[in-house]
C-alpha positions as CSV (number, residue, x, y, z in Angstrom):
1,X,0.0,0.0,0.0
2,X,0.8,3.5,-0.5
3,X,2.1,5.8,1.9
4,X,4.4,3.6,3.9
5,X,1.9,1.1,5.4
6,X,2.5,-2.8,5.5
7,X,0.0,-5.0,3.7
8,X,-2.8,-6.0,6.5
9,X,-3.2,-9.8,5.3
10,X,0.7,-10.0,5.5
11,X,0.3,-8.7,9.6
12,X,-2.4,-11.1,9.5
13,X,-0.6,-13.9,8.3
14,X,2.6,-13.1,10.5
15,X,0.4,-13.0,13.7
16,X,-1.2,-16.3,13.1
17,X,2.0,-17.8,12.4
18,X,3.4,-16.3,16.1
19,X,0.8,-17.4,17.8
20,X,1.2,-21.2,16.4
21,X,4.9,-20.9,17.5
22,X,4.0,-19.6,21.1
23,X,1.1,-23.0,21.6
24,X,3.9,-25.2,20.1
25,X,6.1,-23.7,22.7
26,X,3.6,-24.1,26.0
27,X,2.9,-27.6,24.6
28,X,6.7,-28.4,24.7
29,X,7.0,-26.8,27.9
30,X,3.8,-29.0,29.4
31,X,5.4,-31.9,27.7
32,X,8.8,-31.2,29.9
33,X,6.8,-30.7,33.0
34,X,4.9,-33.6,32.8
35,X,8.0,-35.7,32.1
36,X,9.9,-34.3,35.5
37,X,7.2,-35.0,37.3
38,X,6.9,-38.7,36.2
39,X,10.8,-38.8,36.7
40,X,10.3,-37.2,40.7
41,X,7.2,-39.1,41.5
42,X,9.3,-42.5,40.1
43,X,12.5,-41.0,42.1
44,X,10.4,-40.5,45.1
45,X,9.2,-43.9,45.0
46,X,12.6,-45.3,44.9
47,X,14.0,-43.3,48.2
48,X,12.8,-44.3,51.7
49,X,12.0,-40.9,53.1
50,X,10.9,-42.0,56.2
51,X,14.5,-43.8,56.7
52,X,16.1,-40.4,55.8
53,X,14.3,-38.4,58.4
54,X,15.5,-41.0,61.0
55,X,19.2,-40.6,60.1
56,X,18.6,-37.0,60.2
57,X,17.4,-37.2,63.9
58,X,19.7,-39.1,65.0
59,X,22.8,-37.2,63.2
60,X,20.9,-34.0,65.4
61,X,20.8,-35.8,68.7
62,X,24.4,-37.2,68.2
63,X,25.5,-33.9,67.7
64,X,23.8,-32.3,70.4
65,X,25.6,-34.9,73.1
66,X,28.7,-34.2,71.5
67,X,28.7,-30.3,71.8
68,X,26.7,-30.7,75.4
69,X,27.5,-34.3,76.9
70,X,24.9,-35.7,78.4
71,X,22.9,-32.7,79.2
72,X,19.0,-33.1,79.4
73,X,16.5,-30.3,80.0
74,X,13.3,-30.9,82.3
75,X,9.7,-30.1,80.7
76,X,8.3,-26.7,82.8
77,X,5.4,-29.2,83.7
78,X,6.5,-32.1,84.8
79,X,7.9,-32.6,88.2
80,X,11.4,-33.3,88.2
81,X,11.5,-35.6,91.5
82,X,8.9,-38.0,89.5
83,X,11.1,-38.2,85.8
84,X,14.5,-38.5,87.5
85,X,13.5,-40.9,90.4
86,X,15.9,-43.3,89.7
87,X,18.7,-40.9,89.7
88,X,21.2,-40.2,92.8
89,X,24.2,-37.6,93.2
90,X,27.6,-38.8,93.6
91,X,30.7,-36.7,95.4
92,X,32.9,-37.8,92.8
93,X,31.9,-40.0,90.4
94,X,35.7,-41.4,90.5
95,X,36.1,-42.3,94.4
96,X,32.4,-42.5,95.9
97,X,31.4,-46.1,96.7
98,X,28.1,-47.4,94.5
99,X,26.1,-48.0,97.6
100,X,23.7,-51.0,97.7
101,X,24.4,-52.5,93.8
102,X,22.7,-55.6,93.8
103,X,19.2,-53.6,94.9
104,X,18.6,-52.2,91.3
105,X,19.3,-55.7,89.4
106,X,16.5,-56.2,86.6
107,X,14.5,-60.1,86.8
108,X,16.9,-60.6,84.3
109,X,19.5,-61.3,86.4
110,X,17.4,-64.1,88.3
111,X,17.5,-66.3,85.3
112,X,21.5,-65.5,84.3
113,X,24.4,-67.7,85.5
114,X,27.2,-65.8,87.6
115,X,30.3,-67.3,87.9
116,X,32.8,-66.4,90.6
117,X,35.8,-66.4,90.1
118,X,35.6,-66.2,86.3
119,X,39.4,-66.6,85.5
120,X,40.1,-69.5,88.1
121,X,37.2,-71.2,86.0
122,X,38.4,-70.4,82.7
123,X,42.0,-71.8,83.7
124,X,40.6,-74.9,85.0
125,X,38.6,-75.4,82.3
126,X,41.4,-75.1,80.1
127,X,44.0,-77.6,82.3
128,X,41.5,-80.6,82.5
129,X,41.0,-79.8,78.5
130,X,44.5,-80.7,77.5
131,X,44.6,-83.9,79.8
132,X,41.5,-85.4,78.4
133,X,42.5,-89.0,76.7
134,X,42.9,-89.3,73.0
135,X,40.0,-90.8,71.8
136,X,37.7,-87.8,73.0
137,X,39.6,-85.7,70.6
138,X,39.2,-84.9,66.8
139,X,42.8,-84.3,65.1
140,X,43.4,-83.6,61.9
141,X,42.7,-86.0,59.3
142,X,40.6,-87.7,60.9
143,X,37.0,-88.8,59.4
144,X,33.7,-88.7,62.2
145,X,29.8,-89.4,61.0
146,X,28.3,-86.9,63.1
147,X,24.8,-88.1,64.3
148,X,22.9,-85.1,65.3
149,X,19.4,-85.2,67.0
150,X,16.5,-82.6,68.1
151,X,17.1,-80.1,65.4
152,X,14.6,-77.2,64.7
153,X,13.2,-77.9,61.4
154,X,13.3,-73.9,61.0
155,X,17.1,-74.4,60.6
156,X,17.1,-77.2,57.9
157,X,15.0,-75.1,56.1
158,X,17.3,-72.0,55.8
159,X,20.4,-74.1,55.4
160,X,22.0,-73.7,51.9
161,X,23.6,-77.0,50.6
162,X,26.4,-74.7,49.0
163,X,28.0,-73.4,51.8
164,X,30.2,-76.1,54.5
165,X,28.2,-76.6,57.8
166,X,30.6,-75.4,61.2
167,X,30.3,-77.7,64.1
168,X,31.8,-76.8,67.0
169,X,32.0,-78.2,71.1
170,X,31.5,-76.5,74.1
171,X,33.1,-76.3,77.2
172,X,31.9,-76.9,80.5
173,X,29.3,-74.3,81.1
174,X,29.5,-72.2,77.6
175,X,25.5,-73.0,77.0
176,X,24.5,-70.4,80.0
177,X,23.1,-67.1,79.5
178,X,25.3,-64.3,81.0
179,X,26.6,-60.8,80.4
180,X,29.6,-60.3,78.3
181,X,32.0,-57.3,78.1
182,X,33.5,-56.6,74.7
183,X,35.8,-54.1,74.2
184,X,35.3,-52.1,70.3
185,X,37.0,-50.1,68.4
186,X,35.6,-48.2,65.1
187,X,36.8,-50.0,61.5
188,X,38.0,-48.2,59.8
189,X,36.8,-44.8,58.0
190,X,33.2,-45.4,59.2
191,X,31.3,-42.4,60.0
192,X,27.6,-44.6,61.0
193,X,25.8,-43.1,64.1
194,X,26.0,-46.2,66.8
195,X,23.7,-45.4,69.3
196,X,23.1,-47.5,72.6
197,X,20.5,-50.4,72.5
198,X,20.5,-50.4,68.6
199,X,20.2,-54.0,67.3
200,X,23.7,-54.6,65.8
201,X,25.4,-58.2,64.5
202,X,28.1,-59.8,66.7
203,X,30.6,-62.8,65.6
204,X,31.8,-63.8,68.4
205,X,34.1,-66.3,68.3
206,X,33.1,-69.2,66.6
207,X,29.3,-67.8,67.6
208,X,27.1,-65.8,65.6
209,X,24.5,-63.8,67.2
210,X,22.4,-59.9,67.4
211,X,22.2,-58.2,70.3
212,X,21.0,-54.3,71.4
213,X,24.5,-53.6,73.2
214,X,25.2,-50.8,75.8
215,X,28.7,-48.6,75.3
216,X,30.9,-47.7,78.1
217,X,33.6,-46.2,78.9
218,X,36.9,-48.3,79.1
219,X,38.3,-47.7,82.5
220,X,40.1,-49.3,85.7
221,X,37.5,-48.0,88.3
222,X,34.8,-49.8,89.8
223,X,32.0,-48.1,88.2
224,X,31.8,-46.9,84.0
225,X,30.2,-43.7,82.5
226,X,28.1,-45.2,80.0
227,X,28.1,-43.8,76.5
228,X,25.2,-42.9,74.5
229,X,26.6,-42.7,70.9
230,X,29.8,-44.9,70.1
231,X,32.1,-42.3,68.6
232,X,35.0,-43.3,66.3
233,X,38.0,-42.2,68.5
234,X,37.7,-44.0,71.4
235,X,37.2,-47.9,72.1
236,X,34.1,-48.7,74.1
237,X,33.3,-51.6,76.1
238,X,30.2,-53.3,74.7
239,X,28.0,-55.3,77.1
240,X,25.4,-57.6,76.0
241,X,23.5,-60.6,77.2
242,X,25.2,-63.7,75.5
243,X,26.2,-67.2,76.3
244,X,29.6,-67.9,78.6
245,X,32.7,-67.5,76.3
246,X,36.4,-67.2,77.3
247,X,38.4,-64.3,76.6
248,X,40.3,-63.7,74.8
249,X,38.0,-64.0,71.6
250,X,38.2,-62.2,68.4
251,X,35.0,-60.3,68.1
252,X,33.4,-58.3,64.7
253,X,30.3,-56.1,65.0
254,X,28.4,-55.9,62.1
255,X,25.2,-53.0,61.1
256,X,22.1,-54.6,58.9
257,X,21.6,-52.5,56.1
258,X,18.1,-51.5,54.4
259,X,19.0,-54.1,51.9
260,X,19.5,-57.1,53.6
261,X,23.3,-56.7,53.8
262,X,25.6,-56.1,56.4
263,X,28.2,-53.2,57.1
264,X,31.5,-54.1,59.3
265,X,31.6,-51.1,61.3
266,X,33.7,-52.5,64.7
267,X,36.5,-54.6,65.6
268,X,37.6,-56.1,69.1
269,X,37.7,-58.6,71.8
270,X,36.3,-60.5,74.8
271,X,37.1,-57.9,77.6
272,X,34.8,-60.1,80.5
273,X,32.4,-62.3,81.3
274,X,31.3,-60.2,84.5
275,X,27.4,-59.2,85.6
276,X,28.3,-57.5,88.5
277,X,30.3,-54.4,86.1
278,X,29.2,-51.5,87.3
279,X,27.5,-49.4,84.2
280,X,26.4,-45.3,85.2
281,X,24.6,-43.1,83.0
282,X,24.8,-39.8,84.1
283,X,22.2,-37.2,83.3
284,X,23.4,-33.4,83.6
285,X,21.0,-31.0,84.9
286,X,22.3,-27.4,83.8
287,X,21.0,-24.0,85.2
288,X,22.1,-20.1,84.6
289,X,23.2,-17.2,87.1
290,X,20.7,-14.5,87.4
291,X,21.9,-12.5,90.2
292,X,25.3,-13.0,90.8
293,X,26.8,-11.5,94.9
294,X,30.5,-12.4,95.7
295,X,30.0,-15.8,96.7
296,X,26.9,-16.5,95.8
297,X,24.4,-16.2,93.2
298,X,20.3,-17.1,92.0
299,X,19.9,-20.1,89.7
300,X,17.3,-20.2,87.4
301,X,15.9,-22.4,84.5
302,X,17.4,-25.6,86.4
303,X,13.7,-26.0,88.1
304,X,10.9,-25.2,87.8
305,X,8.9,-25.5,90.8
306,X,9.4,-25.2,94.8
307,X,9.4,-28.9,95.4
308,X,12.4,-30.0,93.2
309,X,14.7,-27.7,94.3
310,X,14.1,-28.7,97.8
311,X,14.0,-32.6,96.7
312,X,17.4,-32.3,94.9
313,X,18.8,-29.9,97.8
314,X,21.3,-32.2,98.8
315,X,23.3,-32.7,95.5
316,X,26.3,-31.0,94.6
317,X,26.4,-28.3,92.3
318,X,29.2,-27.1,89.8
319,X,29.8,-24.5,86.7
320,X,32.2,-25.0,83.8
321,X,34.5,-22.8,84.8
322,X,35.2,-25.1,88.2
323,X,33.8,-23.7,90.9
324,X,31.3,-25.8,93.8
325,X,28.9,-25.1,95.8
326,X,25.5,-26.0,96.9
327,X,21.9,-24.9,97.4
328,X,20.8,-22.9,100.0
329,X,16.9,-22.3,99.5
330,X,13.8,-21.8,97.1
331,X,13.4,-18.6,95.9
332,X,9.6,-18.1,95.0
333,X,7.7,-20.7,93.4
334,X,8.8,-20.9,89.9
335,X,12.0,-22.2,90.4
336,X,14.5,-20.1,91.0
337,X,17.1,-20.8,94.0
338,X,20.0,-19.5,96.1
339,X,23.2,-21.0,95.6
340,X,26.3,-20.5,97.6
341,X,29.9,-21.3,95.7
342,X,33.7,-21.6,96.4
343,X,34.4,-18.0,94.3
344,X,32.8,-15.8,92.1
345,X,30.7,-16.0,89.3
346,X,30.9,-15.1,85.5
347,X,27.4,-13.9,84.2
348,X,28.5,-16.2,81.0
349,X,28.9,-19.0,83.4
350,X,27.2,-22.1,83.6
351,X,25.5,-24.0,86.6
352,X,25.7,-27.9,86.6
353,X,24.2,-30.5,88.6
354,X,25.2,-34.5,87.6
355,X,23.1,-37.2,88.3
356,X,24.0,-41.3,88.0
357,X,21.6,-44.0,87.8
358,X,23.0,-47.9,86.7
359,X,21.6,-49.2,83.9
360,X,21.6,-53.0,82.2
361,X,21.3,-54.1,78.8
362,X,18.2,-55.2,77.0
363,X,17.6,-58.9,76.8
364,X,18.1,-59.1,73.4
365,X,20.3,-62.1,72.4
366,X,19.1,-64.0,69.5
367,X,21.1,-66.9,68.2
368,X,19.2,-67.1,64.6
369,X,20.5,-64.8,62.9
370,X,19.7,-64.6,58.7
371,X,22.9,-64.7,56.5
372,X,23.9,-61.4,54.9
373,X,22.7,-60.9,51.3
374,X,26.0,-59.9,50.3
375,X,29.1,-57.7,51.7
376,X,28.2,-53.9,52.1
377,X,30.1,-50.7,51.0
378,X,31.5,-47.9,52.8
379,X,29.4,-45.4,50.6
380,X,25.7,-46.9,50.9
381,X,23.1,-45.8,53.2
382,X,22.0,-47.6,56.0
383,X,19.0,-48.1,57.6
384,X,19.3,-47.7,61.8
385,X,16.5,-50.3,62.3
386,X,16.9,-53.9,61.9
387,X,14.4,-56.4,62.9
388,X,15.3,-59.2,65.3
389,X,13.1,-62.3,64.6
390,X,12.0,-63.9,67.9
């Protein structure tokens, strides 16, 4: 057209054509979204989510004890006398006596054999085993048809033709239940969170079993700080319930993956075949300085209420920067107390009150045990529950 202007069907056309362009675009995009979202939703499917948000918990609580070791707080309404019952305050947790032991034994302990004089026993054992005669021993080379009755038909079900069948004798008194003491050290470059009482795998020995173990601290005193996580740097002392076994006896923990497999993630041996060790979890009550005099100063946020404070009176306090001292009286109702101390106070400072209770592990032992599907990585993840099959 004259005068400059474009011809109108040519806008036309061009518009129409920009327009197709622009649906094929948002079809392509729709087509994209729809395939991401199959891919997530199929991804989603794949992950165990609920296994994730475990580990993350845990990975939180683990790092919590390490940065503040075995601190607990008390709920603002509950009574503190009532949650920590069980709970008495120790002078020093190195040198005070454990007063009246055998009154906080589980039923447990009823049913468990206790030897005395565990070592005599062993050595014993172990003198009348090399004079026994000839003809009670198996040597090398030597071909024996085994007759074997009462076996759980369970067991013939699961055994695989393939692999060799282990047969092994026991010594005098290696069939009893008991408590074993196994000292551990991490494998390796493991980084797992090991918690106390998590179901973990033991080979022990020539023995095979799982167990929800309890971690302690590996010390010559009569009593051991128990340990809720089992960190990599420093050996533990494992204690289970498992049948008598003499030190000293290789021992590999293993942890049950998701998958069926199982992840080496501790090394060790036999420490003890020993009930009567002494196992103390400690539980640290922690308060802050509100009004702080020369000797003396007002707790607060340790208690909440008029009745603890004067219920835990008696217990010894301390603060992080290693002063002691003691109460003296409730202040008010909602908890706050005077507190008297061998020196001065820091505002920054922080109040402490330790409390020990003995605890026992879990009657766990299990003795049938599936094999593993197949040796485990470093890299994979693992599960923290297992089942034990009763």
């Amino acid at each position: 057209m004259e005068g400059g202007y474009d011809d109108p069907m040519k806008a036309v056309s061009e518009s129409s054509s920009g327009d197709e362009k622009d649906a094929e675009d948002v079809d392509d995009g729709e087509k994209q979204t729809d395939t991401m979202s199959v891919a997530a939703s199929e991804y989603d499917q794949k992950v165990h989510f609920a296994a994730d948000e475990d580990e993350m918990k845990r990975f939180k609580e683990a790092r919590l004890d390490q940065m503040f070791p075995d601190e607990i707080e008390i709920p603002s309404n509950e009574p503190a006398k009532v949650l920590l019952q069980d709970y008495r305050g120790l002078a020093s947790f190195r040198t005070s006596p454990w007063l009246h032991a055998d009154e906080d034994c589980p039923v447990e302990y009823e049913r468990i054999a206790i030897v005395p004089n565990f070592n005599s026993v062993r050595k014993a054992l172990l003198k009348s085993l090399k004079k026994s005669d000839d003809h009670k021993e198996c040597h090398p080379g030597r071909y024996l048809t085994l007759h074997i009755d009462k076996v759980p038909s369970d067991i013939m079900n699961e055994y695989n033709h393939r692999h060799p069948l282990v047969i092994f004798g026991l010594l005098k008194g290696e069939h009893y239940l008991t408590v074993v003491n196994m000292i551990l050290q991490r494998f390796g470059d493991c980084e797992d969170v090991i918690e106390s009482d998590e179901p973990m795998i033991f080979h022990v020995g020539y023995r095979r079993f799982s167990a929800s173990p309890i971690y302690s601290q590996h010390t010559n005193g009569d009593k051991h700080k128990m340990e809720r996580f089992f960190w990599k740097d420093n050996p533990v002392v494992a204690t289970v319930y498992a049948p008598i076994i003499f030190p000293p006896a290789s021992v590999l923990m293993f942890k049950q993956l998701r998958n069926g497999k199982e992840k080496l993630v501790a090394t060790g041996r036999v420490l003890s075949v020993d009930p009567n060790r002494i196992i103390i979890e400690r539980a640290v009550l922690s308060g802050h300085p509100f009004k702080i005099n020369k000797k003396s100063a007002v707790v607060r946020y340790m208690f909440f209420n008029r009745d603890d404070i004067l219920w835990f009176k008696p217990v010894e306090l301390r603060t992080k920067s290693g002063r002691r001292g003691s109460i003296l009286e409730p202040l008010g109702t909602r908890g706050h107390m005077k507190c008297s101390f061998n020196g001065s106070l820091d505002a920054s400072d922080v109040v402490l009150m330790n409390l020990y209770k003995r605890v026992f592990p879990k009657l766990t032992y299990n003795a049938r045990v599936p094999l593993p599907c197949a040796s485990a990585s470093y890299t994979e993840t693992v599960d923290s529950d297992m089942e034990i099959f009763d």
